[in-house]
N, C-alpha and C positions, 0 to 999 in steps of 0.2 A: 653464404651466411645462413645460419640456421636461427629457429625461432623458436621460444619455448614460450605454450602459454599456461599462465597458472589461473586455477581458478581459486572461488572463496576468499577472493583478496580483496579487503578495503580501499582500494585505488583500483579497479578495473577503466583497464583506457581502450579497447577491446570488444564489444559484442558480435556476437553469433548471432545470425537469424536464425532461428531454432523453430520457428512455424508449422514450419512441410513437416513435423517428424518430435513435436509436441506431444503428440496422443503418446506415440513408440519410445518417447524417454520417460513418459509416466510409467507404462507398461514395466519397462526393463527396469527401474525402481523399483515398484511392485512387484516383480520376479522374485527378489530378494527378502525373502517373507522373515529367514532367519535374521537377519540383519537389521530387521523393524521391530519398532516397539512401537506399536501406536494402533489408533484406525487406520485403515485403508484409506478411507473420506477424507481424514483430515490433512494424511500424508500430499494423496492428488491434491487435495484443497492448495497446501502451504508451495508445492512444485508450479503450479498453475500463477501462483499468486509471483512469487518472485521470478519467475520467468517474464511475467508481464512488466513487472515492474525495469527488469534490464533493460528488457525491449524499447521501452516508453522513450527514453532520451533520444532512441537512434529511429523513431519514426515506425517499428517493427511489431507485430502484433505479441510475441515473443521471444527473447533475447537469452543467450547466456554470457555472463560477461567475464572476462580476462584479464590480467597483467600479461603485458606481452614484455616479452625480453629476449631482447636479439644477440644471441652470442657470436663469439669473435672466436670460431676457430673455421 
């Protein structure tokens, strides 16, 4: 069986402990300087903030969260 998981979805059933490696997905966001319109500060700010918020329900200091969908081939 295989798994696909989506992120950015309104139903995420799903989280990632994303803690260990937090700092390093801000980073790798930030790398992408052409692809930002913003502050830097507030960019970190809004990643930190809904990371935490994933995290919260499953006990996890940061989360990223998922639809999981298990395909049938």
């Amino acid at each position: 069986m295989s798994v696909l998981l989506l992120s950015g979805t309104h139903e995420p059933d799903v989280v990632a402990d994303v803690s260990l490696v937090i700092d390093t997905k801000v980073k790798a966001i930030l790398a992408h300087a052409s692809q930002l319109d913003g502050d830097a500060d507030a960019i970190r700010d809004v990643v930190y903030e809904r990371a935490e918020q994933a995290g919260r329900p499953v006990g996890v200091a940061f989360g990223e969260a998922f639809r999981c969908l298990d395909l049938a081939f």
